[in-house]
N, CA and C atoms as an extended XYZ file, in Angstrom:
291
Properties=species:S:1:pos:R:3:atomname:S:1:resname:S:1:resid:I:1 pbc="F F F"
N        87.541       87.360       83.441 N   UNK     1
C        88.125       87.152       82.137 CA  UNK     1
C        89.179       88.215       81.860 C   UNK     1
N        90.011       87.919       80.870 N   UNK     2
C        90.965       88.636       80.537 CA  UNK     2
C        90.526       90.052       79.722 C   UNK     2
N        90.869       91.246       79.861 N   UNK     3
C        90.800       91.885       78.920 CA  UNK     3
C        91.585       91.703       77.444 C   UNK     3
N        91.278       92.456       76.445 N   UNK     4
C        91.410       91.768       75.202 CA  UNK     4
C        93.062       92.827       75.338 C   UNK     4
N        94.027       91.432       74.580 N   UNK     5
C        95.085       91.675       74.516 CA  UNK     5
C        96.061       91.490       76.145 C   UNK     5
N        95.715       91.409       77.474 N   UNK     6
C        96.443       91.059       78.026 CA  UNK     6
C        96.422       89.645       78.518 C   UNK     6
N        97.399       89.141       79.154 N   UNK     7
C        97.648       87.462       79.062 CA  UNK     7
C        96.619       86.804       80.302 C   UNK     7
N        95.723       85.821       80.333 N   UNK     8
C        95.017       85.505       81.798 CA  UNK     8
C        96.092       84.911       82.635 C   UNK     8
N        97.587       84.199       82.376 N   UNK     9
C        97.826       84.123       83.622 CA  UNK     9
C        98.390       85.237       84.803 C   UNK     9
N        98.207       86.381       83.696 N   UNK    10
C        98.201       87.864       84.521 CA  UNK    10
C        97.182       88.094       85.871 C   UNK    10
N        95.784       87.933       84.906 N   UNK    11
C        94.568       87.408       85.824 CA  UNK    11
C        95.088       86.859       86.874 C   UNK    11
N        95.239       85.985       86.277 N   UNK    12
C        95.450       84.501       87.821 CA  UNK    12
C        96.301       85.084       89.174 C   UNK    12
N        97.239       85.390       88.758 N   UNK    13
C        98.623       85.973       89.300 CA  UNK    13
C        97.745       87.047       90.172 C   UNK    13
N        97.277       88.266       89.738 N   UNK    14
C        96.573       89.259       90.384 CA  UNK    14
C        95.205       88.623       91.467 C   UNK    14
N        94.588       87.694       90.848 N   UNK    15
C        93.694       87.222       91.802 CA  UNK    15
C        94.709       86.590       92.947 C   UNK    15
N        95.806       85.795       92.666 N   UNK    16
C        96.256       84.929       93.890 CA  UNK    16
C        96.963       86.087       94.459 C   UNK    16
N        97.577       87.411       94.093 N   UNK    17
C        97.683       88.009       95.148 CA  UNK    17
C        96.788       88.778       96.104 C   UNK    17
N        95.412       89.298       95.446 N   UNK    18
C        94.277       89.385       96.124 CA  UNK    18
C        94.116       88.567       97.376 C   UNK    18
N        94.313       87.462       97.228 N   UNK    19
C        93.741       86.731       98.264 CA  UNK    19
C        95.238       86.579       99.140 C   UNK    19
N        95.900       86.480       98.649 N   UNK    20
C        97.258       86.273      100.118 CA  UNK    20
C        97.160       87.620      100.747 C   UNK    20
N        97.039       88.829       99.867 N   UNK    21
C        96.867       89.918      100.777 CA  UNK    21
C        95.667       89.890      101.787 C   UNK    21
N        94.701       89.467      101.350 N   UNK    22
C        93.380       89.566      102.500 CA  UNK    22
C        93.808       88.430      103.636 C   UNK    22
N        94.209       87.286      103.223 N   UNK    23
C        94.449       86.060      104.197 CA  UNK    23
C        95.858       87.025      105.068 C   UNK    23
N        96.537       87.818      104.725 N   UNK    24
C        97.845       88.626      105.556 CA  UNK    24
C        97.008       89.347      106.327 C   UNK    24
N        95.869       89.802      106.015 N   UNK    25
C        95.407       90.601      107.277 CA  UNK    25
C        94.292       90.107      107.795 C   UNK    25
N        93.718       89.284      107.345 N   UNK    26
C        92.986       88.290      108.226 CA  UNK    26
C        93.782       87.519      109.763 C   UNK    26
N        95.199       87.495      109.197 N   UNK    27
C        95.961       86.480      110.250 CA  UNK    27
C        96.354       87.805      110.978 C   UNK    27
N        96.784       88.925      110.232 N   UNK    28
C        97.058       89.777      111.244 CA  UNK    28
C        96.101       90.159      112.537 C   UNK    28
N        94.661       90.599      111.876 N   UNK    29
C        93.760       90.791      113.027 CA  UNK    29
C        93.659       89.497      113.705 C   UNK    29
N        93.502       88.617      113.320 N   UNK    30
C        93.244       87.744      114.378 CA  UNK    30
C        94.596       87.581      115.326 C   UNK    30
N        95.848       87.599      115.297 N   UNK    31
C        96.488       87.661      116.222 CA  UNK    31
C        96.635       88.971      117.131 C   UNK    31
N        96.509       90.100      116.361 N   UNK    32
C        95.824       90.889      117.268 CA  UNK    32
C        94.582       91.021      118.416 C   UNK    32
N        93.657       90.300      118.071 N   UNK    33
C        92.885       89.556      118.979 CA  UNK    33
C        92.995       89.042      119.943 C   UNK    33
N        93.663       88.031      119.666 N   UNK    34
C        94.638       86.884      120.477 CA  UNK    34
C        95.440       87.515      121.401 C   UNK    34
N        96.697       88.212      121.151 N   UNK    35
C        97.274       88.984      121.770 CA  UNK    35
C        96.068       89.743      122.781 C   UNK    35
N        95.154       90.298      122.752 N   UNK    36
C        94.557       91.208      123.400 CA  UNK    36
C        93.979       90.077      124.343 C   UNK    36
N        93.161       89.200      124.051 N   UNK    37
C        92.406       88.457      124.806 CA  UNK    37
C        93.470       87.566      125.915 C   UNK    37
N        94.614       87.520      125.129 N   UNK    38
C        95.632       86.704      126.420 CA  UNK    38
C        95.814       87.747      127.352 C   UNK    38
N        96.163       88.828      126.906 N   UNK    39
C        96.211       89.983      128.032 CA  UNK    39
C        94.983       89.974      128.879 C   UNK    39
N        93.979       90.700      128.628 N   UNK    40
C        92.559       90.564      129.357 CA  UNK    40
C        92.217       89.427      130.221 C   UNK    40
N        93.450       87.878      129.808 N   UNK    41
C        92.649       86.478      130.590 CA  UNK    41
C        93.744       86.679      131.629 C   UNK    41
N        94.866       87.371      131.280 N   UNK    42
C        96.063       86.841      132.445 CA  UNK    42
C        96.085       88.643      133.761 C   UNK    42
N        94.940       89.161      133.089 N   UNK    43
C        94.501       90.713      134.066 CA  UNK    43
C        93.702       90.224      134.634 C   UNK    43
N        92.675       88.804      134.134 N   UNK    44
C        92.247       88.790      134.597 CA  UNK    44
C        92.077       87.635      136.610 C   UNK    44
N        93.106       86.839      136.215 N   UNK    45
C        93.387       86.309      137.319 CA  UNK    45
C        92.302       84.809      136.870 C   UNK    45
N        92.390       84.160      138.095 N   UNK    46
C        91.792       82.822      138.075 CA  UNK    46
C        90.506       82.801      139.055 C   UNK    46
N        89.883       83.814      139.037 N   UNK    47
C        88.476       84.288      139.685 CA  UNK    47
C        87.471       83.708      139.254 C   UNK    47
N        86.994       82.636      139.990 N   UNK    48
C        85.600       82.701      139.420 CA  UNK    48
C        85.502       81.484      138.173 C   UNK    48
N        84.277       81.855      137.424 N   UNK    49
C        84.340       81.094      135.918 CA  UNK    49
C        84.483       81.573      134.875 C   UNK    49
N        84.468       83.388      135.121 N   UNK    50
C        85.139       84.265      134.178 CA  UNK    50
C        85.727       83.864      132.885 C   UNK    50
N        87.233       83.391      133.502 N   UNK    51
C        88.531       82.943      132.801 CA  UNK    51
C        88.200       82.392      131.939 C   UNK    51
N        87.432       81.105      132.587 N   UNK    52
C        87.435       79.704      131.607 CA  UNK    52
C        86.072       79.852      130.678 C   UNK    52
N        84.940       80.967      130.507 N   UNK    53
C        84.073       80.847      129.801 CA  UNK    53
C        84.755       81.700      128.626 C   UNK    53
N        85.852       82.464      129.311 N   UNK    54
C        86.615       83.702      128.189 CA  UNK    54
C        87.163       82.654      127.394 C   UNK    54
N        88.231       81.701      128.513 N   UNK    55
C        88.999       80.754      127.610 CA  UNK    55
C        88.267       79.855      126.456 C   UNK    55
N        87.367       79.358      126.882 N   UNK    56
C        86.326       78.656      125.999 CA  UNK    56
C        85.712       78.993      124.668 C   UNK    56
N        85.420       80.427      124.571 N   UNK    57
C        85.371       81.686      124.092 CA  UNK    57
C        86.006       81.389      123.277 C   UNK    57
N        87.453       82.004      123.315 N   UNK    58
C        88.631       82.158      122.548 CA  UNK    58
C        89.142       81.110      121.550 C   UNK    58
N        88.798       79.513      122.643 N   UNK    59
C        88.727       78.344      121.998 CA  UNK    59
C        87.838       77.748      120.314 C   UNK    59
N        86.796       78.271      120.512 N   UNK    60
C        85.630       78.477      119.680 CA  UNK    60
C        85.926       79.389      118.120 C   UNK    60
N        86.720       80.513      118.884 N   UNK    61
C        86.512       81.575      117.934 CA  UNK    61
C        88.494       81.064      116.642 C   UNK    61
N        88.963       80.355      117.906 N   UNK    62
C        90.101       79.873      116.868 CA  UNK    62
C        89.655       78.539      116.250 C   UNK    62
N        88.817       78.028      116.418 N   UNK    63
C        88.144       76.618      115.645 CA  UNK    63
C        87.356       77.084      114.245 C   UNK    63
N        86.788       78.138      114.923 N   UNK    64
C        86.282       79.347      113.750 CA  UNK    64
C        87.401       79.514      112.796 C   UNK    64
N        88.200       80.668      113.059 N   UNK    65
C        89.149       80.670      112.353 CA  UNK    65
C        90.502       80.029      111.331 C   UNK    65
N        90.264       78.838      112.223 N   UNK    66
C        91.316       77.329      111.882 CA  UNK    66
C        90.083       77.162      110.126 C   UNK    66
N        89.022       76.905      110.361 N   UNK    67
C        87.976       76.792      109.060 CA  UNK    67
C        88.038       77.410      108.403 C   UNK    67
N        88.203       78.988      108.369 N   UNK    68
C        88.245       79.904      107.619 CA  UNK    68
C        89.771       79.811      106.622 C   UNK    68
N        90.590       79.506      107.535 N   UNK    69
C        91.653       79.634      107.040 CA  UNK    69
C        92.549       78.382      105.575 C   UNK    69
N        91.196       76.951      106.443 N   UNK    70
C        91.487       76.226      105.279 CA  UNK    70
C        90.854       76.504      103.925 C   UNK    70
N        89.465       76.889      104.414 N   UNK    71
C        88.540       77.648      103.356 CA  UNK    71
C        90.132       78.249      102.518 C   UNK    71
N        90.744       79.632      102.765 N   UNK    72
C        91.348       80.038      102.054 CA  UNK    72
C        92.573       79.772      101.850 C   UNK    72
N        92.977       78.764      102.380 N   UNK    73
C        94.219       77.642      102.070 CA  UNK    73
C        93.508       76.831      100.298 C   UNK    73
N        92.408       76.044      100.502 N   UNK    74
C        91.686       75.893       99.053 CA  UNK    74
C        91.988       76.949       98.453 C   UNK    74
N        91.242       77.862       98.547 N   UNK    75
C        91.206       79.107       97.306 CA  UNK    75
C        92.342       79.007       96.640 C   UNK    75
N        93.571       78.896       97.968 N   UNK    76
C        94.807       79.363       96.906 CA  UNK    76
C        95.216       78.556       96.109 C   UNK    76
N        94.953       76.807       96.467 N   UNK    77
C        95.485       76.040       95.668 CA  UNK    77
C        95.070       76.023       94.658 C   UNK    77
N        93.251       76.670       94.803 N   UNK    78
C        92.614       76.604       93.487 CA  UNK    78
C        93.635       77.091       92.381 C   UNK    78
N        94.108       78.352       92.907 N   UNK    79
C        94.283       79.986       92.484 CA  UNK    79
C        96.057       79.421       92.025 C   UNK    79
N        96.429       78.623       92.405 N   UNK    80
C        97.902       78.323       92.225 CA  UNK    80
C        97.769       77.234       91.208 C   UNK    80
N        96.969       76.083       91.192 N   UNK    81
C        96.553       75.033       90.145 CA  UNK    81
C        96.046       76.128       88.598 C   UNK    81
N        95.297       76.983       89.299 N   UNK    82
C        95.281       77.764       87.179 CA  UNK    82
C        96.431       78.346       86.853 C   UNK    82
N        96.992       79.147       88.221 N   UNK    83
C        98.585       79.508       87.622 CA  UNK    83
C        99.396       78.631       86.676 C   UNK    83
N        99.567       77.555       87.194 N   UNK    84
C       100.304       76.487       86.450 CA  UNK    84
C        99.780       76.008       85.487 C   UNK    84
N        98.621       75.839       85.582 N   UNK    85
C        98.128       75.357       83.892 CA  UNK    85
C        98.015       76.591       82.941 C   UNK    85
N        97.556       77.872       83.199 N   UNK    86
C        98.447       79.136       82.581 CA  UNK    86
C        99.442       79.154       82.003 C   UNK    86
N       100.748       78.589       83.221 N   UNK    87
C       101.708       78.949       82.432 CA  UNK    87
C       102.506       78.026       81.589 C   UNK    87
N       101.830       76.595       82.056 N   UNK    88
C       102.139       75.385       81.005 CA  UNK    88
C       101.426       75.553       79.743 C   UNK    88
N       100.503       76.092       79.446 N   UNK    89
C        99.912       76.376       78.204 CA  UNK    89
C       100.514       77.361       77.587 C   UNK    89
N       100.730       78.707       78.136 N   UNK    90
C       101.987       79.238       77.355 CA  UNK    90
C       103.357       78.752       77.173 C   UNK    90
N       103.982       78.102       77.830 N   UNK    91
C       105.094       77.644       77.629 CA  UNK    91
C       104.986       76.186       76.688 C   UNK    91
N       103.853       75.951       76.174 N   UNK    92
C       103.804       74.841       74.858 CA  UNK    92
C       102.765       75.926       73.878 C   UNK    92
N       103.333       76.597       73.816 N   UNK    93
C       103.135       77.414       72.073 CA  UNK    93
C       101.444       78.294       72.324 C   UNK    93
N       100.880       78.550       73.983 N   UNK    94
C        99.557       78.715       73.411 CA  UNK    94
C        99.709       80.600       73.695 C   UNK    94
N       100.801       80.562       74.129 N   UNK    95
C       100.259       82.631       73.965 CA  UNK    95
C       100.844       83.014       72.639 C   UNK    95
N       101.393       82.787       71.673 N   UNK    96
C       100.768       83.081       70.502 CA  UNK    96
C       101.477       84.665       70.396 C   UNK    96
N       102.804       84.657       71.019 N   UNK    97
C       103.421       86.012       70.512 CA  UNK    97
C       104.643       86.236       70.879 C   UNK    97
């Protein structure tokens, strides 16, 4: 909730940048990851079943991540749908100053 006297689509605004900042370094580590694990698969040569249980691995953990990411693809629309009704309610007479 808003504190008394400042506007909630302030709120809103501050929560949706909350979350693009965490989703910026969510994508960051995970391509850091990525990056590392392509290195480690292509050091590692085509030996064995190694590779392909790594590759499989890797496969998994971006199916993981692909979920997570719509998870917070929602959030934002949530987080972008109150923005706008925020600021359509102030912009028809409701902030009141």
């Amino acid at each position: 909730m808003a504190s008394s006297g400042e506007r909630p689509d302030l709120d809103a605004l501050r929560e949706l940048e909350e979350v693009l900042r965490h989703l910026e370094h969510e994508l960051a580590s995970w391509r850091r990851r990525a990056l590392s694990a392509e290195t480690r698969l292509a050091e590692a040569g085509g030996d064995g079943d190694g590779p392909h249980d790594r590759t499989r691995a890797l496969e998994d953990e971006n199916h993981a991540m692909s979920e997570r990411l719509l998870a917070a693809k929602g959030r934002l629309g949530d987080l972008l749908d109150r923005l706008r009704f925020l600021e359509q309610q102030q912009d028809n007479g409701g902030g009141g100053g």
